[in-house]
PASEMAR-317718 format. One record per residue: residue number from 1; chain; x, y, z of N, C-alpha, C, O in turn. Coordinates in pm, 1 decimal, decimal comma. Each point is the difference from the previous one (the first is absolute). Layout:
BEGIN
nr_kette_n.u_n.v_n.w_ca.u_ca.v_ca.w_c.u_c.v_c.w_o.u_o.v_o.w
NUM_A_X_Y_Z_X_Y_Z_X_Y_Z_X_Y_Z .
...
END
This chain:
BEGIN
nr_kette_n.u_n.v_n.w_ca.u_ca.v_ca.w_c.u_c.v_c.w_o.u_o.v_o.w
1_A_-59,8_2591,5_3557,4_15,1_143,9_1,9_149,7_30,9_-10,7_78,4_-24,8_91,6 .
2_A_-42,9_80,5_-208,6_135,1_52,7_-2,1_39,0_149,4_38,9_-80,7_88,8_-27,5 .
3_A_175,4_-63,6_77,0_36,0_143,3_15,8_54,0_21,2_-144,5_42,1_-82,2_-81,3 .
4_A_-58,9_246,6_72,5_40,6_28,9_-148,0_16,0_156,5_-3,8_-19,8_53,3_109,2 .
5_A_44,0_10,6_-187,8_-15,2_169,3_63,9_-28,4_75,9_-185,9_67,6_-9,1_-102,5 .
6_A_-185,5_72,3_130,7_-60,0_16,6_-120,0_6,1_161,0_19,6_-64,2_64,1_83,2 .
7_A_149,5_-16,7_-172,2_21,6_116,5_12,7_-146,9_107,5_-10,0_-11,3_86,0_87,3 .
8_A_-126,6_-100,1_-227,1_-80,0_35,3_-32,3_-77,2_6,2_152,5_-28,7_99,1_67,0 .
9_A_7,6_-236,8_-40,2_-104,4_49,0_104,9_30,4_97,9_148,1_-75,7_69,2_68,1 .
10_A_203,8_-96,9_-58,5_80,1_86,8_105,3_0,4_136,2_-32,3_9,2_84,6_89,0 .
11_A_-15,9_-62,4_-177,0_-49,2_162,7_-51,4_-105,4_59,1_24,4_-23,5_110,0_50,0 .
12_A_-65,3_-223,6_-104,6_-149,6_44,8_67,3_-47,6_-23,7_141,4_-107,2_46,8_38,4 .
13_A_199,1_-131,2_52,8_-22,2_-21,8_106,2_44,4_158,4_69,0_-73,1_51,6_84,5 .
14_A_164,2_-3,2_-118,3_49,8_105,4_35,4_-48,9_134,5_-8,3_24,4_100,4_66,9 .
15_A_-84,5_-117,9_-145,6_-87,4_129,7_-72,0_-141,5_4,1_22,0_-58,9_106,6_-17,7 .
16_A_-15,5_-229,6_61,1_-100,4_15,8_76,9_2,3_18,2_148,6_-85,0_60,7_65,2 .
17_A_236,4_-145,0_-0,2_-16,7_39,5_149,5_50,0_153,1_22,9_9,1_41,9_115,4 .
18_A_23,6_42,3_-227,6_45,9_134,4_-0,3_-154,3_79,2_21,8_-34,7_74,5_91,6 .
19_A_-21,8_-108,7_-180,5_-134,4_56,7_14,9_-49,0_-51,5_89,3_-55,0_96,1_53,8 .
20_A_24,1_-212,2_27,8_-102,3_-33,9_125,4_65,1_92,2_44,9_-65,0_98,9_-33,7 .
21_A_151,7_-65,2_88,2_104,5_72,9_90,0_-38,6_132,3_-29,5_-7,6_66,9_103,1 .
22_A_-13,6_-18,4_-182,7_-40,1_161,8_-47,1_-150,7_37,7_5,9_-58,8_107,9_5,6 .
23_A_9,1_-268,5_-9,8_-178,8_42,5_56,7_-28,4_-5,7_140,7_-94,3_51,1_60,4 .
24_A_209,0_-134,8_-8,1_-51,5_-17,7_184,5_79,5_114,0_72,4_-16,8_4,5_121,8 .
25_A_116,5_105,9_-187,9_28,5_96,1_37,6_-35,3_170,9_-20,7_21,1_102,8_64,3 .
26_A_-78,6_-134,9_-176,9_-47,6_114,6_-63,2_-179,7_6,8_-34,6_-44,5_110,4_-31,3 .
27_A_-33,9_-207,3_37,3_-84,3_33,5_-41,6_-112,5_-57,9_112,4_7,3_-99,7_71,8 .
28_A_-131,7_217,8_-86,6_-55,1_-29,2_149,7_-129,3_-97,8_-68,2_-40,7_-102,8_54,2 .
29_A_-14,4_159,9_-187,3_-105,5_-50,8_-11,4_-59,4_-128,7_24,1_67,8_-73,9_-71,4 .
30_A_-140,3_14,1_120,2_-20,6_-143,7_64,9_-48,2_-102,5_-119,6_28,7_-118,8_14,5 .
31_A_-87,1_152,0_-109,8_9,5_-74,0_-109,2_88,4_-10,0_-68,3_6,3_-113,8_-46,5 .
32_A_100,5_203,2_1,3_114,9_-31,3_-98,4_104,9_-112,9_119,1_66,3_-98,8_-31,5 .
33_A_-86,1_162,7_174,3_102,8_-115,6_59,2_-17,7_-121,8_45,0_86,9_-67,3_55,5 .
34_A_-249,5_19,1_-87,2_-19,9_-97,8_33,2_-28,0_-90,3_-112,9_48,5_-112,9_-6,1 .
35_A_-125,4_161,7_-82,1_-27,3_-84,1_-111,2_122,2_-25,3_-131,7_40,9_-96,7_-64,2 .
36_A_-9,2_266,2_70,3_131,8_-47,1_-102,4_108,1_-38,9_53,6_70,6_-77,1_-64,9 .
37_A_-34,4_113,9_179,0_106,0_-66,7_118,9_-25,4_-124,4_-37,0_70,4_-46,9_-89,5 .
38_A_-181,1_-39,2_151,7_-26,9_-148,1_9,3_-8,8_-78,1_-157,1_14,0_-122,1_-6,3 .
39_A_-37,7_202,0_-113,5_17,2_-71,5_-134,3_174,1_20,4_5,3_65,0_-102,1_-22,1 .
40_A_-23,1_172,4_37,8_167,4_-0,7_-40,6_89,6_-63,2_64,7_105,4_-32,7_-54,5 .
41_A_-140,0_-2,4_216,4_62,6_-88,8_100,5_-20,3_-105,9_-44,5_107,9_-58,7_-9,1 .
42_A_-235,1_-35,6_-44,9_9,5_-122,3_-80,1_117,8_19,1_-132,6_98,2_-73,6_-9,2 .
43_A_-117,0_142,8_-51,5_128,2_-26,6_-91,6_107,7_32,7_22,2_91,0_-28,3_-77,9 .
44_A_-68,5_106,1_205,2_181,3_-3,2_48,5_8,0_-147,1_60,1_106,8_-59,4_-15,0 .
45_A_-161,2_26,2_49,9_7,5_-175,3_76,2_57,9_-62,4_-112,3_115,5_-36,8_-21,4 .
46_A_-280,3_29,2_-86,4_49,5_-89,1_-104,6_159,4_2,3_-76,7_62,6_-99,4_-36,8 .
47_A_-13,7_263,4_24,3_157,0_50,3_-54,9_68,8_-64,4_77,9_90,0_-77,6_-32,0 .
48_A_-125,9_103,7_140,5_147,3_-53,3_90,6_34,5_-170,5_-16,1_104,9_-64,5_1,3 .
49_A_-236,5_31,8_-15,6_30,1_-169,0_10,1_41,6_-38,1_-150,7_77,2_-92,8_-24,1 .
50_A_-112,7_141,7_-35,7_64,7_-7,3_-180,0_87,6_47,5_-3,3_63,6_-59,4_-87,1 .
51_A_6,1_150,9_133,1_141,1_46,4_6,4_70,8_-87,8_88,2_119,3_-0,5_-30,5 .
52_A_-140,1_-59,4_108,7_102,2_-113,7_60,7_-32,4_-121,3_19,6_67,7_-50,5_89,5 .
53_A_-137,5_-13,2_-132,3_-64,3_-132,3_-13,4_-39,2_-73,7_-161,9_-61,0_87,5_-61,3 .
54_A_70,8_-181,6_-4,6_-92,3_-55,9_-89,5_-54,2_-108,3_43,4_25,4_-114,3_37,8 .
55_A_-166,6_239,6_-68,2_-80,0_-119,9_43,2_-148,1_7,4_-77,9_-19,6_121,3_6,3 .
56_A_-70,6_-164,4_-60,2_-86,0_2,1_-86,1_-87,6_127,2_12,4_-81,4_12,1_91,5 .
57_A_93,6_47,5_-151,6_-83,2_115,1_11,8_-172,4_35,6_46,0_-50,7_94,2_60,8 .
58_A_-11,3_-231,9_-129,1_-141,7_-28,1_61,8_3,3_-3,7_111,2_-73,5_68,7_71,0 .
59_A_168,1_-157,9_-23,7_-4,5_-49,0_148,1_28,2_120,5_72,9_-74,2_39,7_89,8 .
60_A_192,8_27,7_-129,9_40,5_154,6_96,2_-150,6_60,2_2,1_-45,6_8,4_114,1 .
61_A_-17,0_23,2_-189,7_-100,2_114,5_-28,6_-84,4_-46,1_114,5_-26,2_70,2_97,6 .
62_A_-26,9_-230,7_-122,0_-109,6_-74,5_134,6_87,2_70,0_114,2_-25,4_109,6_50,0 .
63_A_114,7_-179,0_-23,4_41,0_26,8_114,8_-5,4_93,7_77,4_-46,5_10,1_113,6 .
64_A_119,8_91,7_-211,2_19,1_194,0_54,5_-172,9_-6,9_42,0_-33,2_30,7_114,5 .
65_A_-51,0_-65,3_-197,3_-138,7_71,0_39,8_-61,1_-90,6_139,2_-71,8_46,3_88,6 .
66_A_117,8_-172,1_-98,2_-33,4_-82,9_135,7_82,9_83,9_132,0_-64,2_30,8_100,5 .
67_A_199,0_-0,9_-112,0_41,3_61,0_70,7_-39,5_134,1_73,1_13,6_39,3_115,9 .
68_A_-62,4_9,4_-218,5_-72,9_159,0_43,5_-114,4_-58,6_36,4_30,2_-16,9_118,2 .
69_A_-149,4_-32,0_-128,2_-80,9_-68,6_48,3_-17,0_-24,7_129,4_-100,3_27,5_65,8 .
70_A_215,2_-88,5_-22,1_58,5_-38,0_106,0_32,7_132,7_124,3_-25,0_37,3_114,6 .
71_A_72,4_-17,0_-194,3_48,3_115,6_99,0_-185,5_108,5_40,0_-58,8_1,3_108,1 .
72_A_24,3_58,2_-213,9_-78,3_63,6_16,4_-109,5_-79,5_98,6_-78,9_66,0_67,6 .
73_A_79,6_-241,4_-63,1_-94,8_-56,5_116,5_80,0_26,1_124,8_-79,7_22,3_91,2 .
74_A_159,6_-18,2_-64,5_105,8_24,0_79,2_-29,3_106,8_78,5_10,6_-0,2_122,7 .
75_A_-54,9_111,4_-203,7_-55,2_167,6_64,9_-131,6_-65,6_74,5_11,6_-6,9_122,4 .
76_A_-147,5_-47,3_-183,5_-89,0_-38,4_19,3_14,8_-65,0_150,3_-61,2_23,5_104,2 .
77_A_141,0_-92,2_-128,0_14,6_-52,9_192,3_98,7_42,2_104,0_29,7_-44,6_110,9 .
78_A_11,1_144,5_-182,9_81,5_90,4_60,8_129,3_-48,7_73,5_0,1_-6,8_122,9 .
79_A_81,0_-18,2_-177,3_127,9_-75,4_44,7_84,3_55,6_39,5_80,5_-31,9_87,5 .
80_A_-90,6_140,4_-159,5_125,1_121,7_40,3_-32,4_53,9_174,7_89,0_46,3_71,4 .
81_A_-242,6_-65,9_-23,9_-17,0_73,5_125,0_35,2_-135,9_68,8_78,7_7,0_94,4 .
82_A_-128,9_-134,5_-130,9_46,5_-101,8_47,4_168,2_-76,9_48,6_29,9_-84,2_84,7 .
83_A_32,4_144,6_-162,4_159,7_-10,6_7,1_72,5_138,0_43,7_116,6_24,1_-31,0 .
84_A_-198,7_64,9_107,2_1,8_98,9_47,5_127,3_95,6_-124,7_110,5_29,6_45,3 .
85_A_-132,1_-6,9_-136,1_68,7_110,2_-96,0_-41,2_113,8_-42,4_56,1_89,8_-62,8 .
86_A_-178,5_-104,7_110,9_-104,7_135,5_-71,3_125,8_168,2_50,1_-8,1_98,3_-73,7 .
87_A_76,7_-95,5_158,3_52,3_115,8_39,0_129,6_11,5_-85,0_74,3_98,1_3,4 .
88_A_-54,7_-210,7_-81,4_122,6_2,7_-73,3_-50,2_55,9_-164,7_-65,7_-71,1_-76,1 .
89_A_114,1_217,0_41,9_-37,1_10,4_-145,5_13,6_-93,1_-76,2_-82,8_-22,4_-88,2 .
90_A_142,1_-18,1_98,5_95,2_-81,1_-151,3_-111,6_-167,1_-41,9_-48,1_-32,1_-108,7 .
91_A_39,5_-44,5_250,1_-108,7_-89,2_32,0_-141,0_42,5_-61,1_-67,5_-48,7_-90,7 .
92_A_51,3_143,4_163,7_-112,1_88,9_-21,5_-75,4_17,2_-142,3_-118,7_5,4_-32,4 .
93_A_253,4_1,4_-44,5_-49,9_85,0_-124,0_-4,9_-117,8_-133,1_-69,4_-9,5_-101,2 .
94_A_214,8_-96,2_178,4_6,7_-132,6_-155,5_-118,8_-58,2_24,6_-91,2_-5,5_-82,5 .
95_A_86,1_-55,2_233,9_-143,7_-81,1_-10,0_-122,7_25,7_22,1_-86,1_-86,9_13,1 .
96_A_62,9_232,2_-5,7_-89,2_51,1_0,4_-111,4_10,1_104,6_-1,7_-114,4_45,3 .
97_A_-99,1_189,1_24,3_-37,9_12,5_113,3_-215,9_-4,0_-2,2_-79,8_-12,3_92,9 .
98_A_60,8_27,8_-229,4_-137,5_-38,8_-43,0_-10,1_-48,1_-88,1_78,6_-0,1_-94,8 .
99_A_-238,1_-83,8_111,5_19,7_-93,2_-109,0_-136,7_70,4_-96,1_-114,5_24,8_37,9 .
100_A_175,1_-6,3_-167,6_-119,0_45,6_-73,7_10,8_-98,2_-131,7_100,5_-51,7_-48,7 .
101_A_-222,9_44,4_12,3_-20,0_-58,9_-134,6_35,2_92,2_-132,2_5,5_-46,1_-114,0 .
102_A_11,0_144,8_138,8_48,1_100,0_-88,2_141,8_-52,9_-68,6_41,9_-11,9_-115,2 .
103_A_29,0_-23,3_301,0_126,2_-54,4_-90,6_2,8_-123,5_-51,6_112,6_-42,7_-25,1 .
104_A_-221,4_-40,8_-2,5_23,2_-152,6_-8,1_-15,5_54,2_-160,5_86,9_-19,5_-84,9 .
105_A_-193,4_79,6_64,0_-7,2_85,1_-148,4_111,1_17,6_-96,5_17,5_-66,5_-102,1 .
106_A_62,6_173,6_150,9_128,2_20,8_-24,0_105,2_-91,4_-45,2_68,4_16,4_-101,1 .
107_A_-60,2_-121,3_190,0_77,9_-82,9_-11,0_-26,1_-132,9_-93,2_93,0_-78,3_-19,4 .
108_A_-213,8_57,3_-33,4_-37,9_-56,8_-81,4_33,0_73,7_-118,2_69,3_-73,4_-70,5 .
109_A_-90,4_205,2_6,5_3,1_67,6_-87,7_134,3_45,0_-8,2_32,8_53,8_-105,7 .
110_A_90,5_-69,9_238,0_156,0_-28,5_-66,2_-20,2_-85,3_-53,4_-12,6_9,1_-122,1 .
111_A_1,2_-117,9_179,2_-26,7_-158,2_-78,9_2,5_-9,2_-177,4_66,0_-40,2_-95,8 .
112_A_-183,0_105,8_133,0_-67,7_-17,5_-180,9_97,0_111,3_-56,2_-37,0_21,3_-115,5 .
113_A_134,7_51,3_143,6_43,0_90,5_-40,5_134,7_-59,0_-65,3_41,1_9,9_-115,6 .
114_A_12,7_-73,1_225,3_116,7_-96,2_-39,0_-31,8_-101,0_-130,2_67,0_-12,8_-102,5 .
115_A_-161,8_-38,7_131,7_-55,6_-111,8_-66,5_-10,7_60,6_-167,7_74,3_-45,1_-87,3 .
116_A_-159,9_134,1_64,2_-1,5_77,4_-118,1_150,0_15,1_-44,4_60,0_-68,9_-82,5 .
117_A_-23,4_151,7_140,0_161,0_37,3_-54,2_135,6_-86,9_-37,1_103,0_23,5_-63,2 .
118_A_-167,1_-158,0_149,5_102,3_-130,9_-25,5_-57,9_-105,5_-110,4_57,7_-79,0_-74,7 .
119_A_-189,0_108,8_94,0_4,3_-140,7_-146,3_-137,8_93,4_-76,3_-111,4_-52,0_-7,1 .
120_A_137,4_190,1_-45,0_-91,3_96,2_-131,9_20,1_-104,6_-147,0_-74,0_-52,5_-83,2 .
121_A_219,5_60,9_111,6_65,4_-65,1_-170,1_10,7_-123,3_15,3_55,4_-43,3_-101,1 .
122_A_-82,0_-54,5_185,8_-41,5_-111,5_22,9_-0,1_-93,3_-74,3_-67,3_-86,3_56,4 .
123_A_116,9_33,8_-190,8_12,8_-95,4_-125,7_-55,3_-166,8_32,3_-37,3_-85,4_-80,4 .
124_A_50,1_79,2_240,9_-64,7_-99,0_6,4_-162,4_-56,5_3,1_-45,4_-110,8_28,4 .
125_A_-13,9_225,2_-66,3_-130,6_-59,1_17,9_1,2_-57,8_-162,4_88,8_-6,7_-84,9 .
126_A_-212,6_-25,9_86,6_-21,1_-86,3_-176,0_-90,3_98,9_-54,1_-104,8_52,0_38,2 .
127_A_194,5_-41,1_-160,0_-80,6_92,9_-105,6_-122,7_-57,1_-35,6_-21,3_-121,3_2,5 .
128_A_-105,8_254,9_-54,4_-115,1_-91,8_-28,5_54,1_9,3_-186,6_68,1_69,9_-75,0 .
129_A_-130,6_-159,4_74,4_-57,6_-74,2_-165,7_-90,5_90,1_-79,7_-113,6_34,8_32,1 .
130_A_190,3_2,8_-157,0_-81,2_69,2_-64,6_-128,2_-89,1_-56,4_11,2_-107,6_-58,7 .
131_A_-131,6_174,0_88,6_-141,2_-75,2_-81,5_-38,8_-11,0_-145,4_-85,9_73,5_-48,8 .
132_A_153,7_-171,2_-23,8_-30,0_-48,9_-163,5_129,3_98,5_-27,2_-8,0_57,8_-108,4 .
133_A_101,4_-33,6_170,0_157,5_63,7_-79,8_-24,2_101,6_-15,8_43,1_40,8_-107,9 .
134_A_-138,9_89,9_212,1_5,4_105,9_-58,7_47,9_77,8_114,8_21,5_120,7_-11,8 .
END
């Protein structure tokens, strides 16, 4: 893993944590802040670690989504009441305080979101074969 500083993705790292920031302050509706909240927090992860790391991009994408994974089992057994933080917003709100499958949803579908957008133009798969040259 090398450090490296990639200007592109730091842009978008920036410009999506601008918007999480403008949905967890401004907007009440419980679906736009949970589902589109939770698809866009997977790809500020993924920005941030591409903006200062090289490191294989497949592997980032597994990861970010093992990571959220993680965390969201984390709500499920409730850790935050367990490490007594629940009274601390900030605790409260990164690692979250229920566990729903809604967000495991979400966070799969950053996933595939990243995934699409990083290898669409993809040259490495193998072209098919035209049948009798036509």
């Amino acid at each position: 893993m090398k450090f490296r500083f990639d200007k592109k993705y730091f842009l978008y790292f920036l410009g999506l944590l601008i918007v999480e920031i403008l949905i967890a302050l401004f907007v009440e509706n419980p679906t736009i802040r949970g589902a589109i909240g939770d698809v866009l927090v997977v790809i500020l992860i993924y920005c941030f670690i591409q903006a200062f790391f090289q490191i294989n991009k497949k592997k980032t994408i597994i990861g970010v989504g093992i990571f959220a994974l993680l965390v969201e089992i984390s709500q499920a057994f409730q850790v935050v009441e367990k490490l007594n933080l629940q009274n601390s917003k900030f605790f409260a709100t990164v690692l979250g305080t229920t566990f729903d499958l809604n967000d495991v949803w979400a966070y799969l579908a950053g996933c595939a979101v990243v995934w699409m957008l990083e290898f669409y133009d993809d040259e490495s798969r193998p072209k098919k074969k035209k049948f009798l040259r036509f």
